[in-house]
C-alpha positions as a Markdown table, in Angstrom:
| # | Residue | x | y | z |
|---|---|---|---|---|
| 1 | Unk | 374.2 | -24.7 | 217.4 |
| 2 | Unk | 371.1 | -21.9 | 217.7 |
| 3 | Unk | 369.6 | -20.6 | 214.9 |
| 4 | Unk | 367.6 | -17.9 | 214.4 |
| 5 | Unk | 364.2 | -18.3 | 213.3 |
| 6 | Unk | 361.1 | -16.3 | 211.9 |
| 7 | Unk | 358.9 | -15.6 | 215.2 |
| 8 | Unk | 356.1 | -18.0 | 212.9 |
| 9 | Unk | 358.5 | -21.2 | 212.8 |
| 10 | Unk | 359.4 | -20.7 | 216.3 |
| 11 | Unk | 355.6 | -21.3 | 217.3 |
| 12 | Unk | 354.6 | -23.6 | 215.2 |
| 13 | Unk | 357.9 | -25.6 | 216.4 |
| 14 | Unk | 356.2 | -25.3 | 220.1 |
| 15 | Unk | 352.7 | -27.1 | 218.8 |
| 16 | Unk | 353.6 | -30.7 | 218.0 |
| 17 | Unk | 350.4 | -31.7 | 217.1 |
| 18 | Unk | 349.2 | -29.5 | 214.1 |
| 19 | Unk | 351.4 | -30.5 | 211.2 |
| 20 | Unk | 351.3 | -28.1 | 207.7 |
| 21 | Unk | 352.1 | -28.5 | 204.1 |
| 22 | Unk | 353.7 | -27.2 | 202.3 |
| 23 | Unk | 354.5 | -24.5 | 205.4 |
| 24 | Unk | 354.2 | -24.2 | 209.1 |
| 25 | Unk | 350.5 | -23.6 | 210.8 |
| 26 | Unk | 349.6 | -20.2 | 211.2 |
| 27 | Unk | 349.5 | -19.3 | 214.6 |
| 28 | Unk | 346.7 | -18.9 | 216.8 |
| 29 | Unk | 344.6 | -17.1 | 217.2 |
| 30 | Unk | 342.8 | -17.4 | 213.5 |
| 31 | Unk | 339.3 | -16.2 | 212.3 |
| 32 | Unk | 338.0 | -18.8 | 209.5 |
| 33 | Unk | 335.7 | -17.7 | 206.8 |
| 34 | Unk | 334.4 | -20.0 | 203.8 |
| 35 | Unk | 337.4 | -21.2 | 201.8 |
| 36 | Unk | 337.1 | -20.2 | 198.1 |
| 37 | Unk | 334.6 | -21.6 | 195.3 |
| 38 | Unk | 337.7 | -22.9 | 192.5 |
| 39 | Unk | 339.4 | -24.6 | 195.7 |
| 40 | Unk | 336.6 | -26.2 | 197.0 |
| 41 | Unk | 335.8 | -27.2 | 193.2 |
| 42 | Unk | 338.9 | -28.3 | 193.2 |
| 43 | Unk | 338.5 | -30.5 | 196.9 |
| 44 | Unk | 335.0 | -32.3 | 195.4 |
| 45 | Unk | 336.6 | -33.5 | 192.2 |
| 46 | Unk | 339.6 | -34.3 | 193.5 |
| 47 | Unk | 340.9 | -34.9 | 196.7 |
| 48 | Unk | 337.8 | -36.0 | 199.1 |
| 49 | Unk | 336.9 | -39.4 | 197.5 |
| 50 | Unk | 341.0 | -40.0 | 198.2 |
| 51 | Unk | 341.3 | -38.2 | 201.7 |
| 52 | Unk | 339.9 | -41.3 | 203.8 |
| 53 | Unk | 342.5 | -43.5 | 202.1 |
| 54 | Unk | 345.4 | -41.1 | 202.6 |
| 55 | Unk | 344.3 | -41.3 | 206.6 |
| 56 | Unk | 343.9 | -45.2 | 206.6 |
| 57 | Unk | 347.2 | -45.6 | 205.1 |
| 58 | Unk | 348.9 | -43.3 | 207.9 |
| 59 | Unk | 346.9 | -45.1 | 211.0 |
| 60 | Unk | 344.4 | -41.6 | 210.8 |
| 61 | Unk | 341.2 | -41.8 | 211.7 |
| 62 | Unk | 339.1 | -38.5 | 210.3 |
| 63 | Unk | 337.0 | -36.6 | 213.4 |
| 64 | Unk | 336.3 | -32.9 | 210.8 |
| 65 | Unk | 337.1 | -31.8 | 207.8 |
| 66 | Unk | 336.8 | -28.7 | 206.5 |
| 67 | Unk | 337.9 | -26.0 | 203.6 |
| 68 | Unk | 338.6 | -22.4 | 205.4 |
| 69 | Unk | 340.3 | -19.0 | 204.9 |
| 70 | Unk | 342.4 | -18.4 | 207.6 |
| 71 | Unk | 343.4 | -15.2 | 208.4 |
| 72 | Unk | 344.7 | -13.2 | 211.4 |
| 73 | Unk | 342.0 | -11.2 | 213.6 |
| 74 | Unk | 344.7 | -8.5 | 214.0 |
| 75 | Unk | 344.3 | -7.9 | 210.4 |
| 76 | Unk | 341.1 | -6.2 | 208.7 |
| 77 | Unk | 342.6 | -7.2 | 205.4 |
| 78 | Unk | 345.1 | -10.1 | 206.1 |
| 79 | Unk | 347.5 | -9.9 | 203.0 |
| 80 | Unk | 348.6 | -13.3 | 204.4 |
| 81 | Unk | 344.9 | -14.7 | 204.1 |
| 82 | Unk | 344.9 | -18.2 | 202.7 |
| 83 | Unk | 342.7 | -21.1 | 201.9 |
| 84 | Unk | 343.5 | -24.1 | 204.6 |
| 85 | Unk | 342.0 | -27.7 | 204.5 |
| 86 | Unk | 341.8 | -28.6 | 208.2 |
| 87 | Unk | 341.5 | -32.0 | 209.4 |
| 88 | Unk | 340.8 | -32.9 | 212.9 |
| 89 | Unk | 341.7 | -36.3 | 214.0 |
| 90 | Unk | 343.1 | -38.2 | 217.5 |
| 91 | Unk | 346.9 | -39.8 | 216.9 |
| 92 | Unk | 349.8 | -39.7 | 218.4 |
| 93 | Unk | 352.0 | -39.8 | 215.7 |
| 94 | Unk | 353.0 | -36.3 | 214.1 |
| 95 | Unk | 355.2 | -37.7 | 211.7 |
| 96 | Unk | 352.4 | -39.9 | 209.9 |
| 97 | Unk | 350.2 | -36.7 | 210.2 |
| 98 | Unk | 353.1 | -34.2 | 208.2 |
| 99 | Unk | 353.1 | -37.1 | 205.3 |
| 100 | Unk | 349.1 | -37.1 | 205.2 |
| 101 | Unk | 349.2 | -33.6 | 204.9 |
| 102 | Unk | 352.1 | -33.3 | 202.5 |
| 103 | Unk | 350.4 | -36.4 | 200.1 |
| 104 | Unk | 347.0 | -34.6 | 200.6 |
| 105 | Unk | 348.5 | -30.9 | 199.3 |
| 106 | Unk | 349.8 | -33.2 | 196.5 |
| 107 | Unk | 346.9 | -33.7 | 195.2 |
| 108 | Unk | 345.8 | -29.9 | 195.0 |
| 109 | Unk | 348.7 | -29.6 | 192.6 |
| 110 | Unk | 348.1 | -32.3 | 190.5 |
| 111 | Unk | 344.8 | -32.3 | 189.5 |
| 112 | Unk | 344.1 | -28.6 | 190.6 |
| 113 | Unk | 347.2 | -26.9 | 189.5 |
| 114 | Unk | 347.1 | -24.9 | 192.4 |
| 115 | Unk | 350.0 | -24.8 | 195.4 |
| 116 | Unk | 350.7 | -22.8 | 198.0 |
| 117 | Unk | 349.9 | -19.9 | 198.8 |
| 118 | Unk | 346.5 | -20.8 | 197.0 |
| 119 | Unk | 345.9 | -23.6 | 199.1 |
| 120 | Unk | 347.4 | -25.8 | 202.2 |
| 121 | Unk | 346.4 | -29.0 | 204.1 |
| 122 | Unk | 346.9 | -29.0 | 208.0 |
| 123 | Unk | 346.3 | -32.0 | 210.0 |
| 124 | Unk | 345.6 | -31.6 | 214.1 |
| 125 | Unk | 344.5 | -32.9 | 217.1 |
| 126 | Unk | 342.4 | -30.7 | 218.6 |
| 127 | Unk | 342.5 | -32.3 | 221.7 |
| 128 | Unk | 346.6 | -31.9 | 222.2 |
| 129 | Unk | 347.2 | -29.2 | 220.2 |
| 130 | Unk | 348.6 | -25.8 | 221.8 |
| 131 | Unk | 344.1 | -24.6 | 222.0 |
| 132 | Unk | 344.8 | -22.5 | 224.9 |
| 133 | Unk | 342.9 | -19.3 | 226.4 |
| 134 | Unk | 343.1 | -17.2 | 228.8 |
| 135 | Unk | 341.5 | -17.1 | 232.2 |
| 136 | Unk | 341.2 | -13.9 | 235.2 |
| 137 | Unk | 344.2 | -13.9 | 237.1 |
| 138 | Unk | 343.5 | -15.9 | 240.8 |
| 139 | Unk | 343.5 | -13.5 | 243.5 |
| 140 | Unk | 346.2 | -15.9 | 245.2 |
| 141 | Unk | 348.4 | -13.1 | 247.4 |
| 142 | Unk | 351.5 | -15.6 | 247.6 |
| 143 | Unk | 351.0 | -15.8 | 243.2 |
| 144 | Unk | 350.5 | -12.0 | 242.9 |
| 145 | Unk | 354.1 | -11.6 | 245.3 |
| 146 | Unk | 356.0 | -13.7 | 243.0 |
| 147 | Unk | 354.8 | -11.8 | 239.6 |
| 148 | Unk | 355.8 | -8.6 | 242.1 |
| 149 | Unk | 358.8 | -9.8 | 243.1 |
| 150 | Unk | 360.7 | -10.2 | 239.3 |
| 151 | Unk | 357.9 | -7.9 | 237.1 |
| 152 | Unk | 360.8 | -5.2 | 236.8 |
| 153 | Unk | 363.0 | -7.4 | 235.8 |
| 154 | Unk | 360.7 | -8.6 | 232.8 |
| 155 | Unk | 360.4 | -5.9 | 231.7 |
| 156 | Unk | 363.9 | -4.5 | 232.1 |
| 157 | Unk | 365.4 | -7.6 | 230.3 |
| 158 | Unk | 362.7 | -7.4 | 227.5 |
| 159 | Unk | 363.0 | -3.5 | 226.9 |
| 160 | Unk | 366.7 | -4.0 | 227.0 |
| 161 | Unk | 367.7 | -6.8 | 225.2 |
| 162 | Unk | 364.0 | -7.2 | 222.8 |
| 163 | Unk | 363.1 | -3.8 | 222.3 |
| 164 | Unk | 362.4 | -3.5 | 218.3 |
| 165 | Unk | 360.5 | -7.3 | 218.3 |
| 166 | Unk | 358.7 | -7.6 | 221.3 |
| 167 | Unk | 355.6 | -5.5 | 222.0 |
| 168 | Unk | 354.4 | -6.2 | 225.6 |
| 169 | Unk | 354.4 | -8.7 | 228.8 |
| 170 | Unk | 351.6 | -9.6 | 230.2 |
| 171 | Unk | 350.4 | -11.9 | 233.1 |
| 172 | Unk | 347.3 | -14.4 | 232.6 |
| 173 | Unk | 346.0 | -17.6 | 233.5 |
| 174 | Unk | 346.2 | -20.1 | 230.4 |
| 175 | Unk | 344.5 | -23.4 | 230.0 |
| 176 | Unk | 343.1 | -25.6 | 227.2 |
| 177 | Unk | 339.8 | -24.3 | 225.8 |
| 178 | Unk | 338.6 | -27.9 | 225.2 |
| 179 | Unk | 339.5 | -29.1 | 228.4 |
| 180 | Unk | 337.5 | -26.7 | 231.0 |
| 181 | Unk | 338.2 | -29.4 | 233.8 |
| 182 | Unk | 341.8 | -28.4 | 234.2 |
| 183 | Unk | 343.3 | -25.9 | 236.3 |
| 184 | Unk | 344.5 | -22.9 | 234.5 |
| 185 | Unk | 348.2 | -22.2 | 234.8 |
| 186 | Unk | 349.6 | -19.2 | 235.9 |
| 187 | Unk | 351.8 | -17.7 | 233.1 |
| 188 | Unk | 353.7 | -15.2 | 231.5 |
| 189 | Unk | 352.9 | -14.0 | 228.2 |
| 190 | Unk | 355.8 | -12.0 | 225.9 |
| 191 | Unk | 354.1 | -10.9 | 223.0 |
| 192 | Unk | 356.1 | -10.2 | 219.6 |
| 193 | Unk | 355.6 | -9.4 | 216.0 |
| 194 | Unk | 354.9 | -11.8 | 213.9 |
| 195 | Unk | 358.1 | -11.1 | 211.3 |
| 196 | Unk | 360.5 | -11.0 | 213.8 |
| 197 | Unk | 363.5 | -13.1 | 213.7 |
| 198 | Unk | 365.8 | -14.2 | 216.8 |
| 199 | Unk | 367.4 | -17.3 | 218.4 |
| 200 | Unk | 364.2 | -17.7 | 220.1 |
| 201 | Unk | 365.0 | -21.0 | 222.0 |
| 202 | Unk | 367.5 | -18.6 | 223.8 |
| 203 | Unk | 365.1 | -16.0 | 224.6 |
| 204 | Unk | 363.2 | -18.0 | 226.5 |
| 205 | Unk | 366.2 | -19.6 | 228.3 |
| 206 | Unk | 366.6 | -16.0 | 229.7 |
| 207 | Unk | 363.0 | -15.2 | 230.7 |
| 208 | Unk | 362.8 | -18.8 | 232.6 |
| 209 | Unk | 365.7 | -17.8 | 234.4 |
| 210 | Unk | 364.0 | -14.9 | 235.5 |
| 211 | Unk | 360.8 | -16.6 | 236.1 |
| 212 | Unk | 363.2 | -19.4 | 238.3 |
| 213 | Unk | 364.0 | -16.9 | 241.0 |
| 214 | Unk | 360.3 | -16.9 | 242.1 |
| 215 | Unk | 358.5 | -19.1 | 244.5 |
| 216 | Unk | 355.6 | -20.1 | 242.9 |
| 217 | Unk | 355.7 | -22.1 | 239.5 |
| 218 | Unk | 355.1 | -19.6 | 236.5 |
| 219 | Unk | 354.8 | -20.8 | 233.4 |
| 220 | Unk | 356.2 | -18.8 | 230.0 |
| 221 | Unk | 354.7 | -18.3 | 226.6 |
| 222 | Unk | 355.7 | -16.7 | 223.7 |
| 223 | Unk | 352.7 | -15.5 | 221.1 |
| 224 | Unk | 352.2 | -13.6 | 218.4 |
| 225 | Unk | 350.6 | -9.9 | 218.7 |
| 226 | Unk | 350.3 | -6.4 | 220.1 |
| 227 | Unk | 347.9 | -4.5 | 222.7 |
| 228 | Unk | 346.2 | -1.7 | 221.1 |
| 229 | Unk | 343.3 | 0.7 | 222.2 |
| 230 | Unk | 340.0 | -0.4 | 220.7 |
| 231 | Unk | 338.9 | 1.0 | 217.8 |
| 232 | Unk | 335.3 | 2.4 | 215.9 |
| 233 | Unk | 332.4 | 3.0 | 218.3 |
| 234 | Unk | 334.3 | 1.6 | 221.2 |
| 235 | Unk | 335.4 | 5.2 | 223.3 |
| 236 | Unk | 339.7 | 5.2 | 224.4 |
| 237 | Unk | 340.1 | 4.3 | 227.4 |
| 238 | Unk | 340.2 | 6.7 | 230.1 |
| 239 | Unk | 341.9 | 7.5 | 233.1 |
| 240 | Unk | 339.3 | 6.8 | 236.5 |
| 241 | Unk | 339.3 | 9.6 | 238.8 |
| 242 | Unk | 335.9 | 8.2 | 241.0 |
| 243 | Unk | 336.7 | 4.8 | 241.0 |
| 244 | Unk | 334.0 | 3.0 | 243.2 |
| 245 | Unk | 335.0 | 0.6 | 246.0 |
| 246 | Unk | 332.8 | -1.7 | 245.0 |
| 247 | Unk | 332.7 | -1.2 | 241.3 |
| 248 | Unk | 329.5 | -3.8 | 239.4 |
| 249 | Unk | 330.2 | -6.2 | 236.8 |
| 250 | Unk | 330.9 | -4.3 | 233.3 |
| 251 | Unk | 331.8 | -0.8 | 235.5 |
C-alpha cells in the first residue's frame, strides 16, 4: 500500500543513519548556532554525566557531542528553529541509535521539563549518513547527451504531474563531503517544498523510469528547496550580451 508522506519524513526515511527523537532529522542542509543557555543548563545537570552510559548500553561509542540550534539557511528567521543535541558516533546499528536517542530525549523531560519542540536528541554517523555536496558537472560529451536526450521529459513530467510541490530540476555532480576520494555521481536533483505531501516512493518510481531510458547511469535525488535570485548587495543576474570566448575564473 503507498502512503503519502510530508516531503520531511520522506527524506529523513532516505538517510538511515541519523536517527531523531522524538521527530524525524531535519533535512540538510542546516546552519547551527549555539543551542540555548536553560537547555544547555539543563544538558550539564542532567543528561551528560548519563550520556556515556546510555551509548555503552546500546554498543555506541561517542566520536562529538554537541548542543545546537538548527535551523534552515533558506530561512532568515526559521520559525521551525530548534535546539538539537547531536551525537556523532560509528555503528551500524540504527535501531540501537533511535532507542539512545529516544532514552537520551527522556531525560530532557524528566529532569528538565522540557520536550520537543524545546529540545531533541539525534544520533548519526557522519561517515554514512546522506553528507553529500555538489560538485561541477564533468564535461563528459556522452553524459551531457544522455541528460539531452530525456531533459524535456523531466521537465514535462514534473510540470505536469508536480506542478504546485516541486520548484525546479537541476543536474549536478553529488558525492560525500567527508569522503573527497570518491568519484562524484552524476545525478538528478528535483527540488520541492518542504510541506509538501505526496506518495513520494512513487514519484521517484516515475523519474527513474525516465532516467532508465538513458545510456549512461544517472542517479536521482529528491531535496528540499527553491532557486532564487540572490538577494542584498549581490546585483540580479543579468542577461550576457559580450560574452567572451574565453571568459576568467569569477567572469
Amino acid at each position: 500500500m503507498r502512503i503519502a508522506k510530508v516531503f520531511k519524513k520522506h527524506v529523513a526515511s532516505r538517510d538511515r543513519f541519523r536517527k531523531s527523537a522524538p521527530s524525524v532529522p531535519r533535512p540538510f542542509p542546516v546552519k547551527h548556532s549555539p543551542g540555548n543557555i536553560r537547555i544547555a543548563k539543563i544538558f550539564k545537570e542532567h543528561v551528560e554525566d548519563k550520556l556515556d552510559n546510555i551509548l555503552s548500553t546500546h554498543n555506541l561509542r561517542p566520536v562529538s557531542v554537541g548542543l545546537y540550534r538548527q535551523a534552515s539557511p533558506r530561512e532568515s528567521n526559521d520559525p521551525a528553529e530548534l535546539n538539537t543535541l547531536v551525537v556523532e558516533t560509528r555503528s551500524s546499528n540504527t535501531k540501537s541509535m533511535e532507542a539512545a536517542a529516544i532514552e537520551m530525549c527522556r531525560l530532557f523531560e524528566v529532569h528538565g521539563e522540557v520536550s520537543y519542540p524545546a529540545i531533541e536528541v539525534e544520533v548519526r554517523d557522519n561517515q554514512k549518513m546522506e553528507y553529500n555536496v555538489s560538485r561541477p558537472f564533468p564535461d563528459d560529451a556522452a553524459l551531457v547527451a544522455s541528460i539531452h536526450s530525456i531533459k524535456l521529459e523531466l521537465f514535462h513530467h514534473a510540470r505536469e504531474l508536480l506542478a504546485p510541490f516541486y520548484t525546479s530540476i537541476a543536474f549536478h555532480s553529488r558525492m560525500h563531503k567527508l569522503r573527497p576520494h570518491e568519484k562524484p555521481k552524476p545525478t538528478v536533483i528535483v527540488l520541492f517544498r518542504e510541506k509538501s505531501v505526496l506518495e513520494f516512493n512513487k514519484v521517484e518510481g516515475s523519474f527513474l523510469n525516465i532516467l532508465g531510458k538513458c545510456d549512461t547511469d544517472i542517479n536521482l535525488k529528491l531535496l528540499p528547496g527553491w532557486l532564487d535570485f540572490a538577494s542584498g548587495s549581490f546585483p540580479r543576474p543579468v542577461r550576457l550580451t559580450d560574452a567572451e570566448k574565453l571568459p576568467v575564473n569569477g567572469s
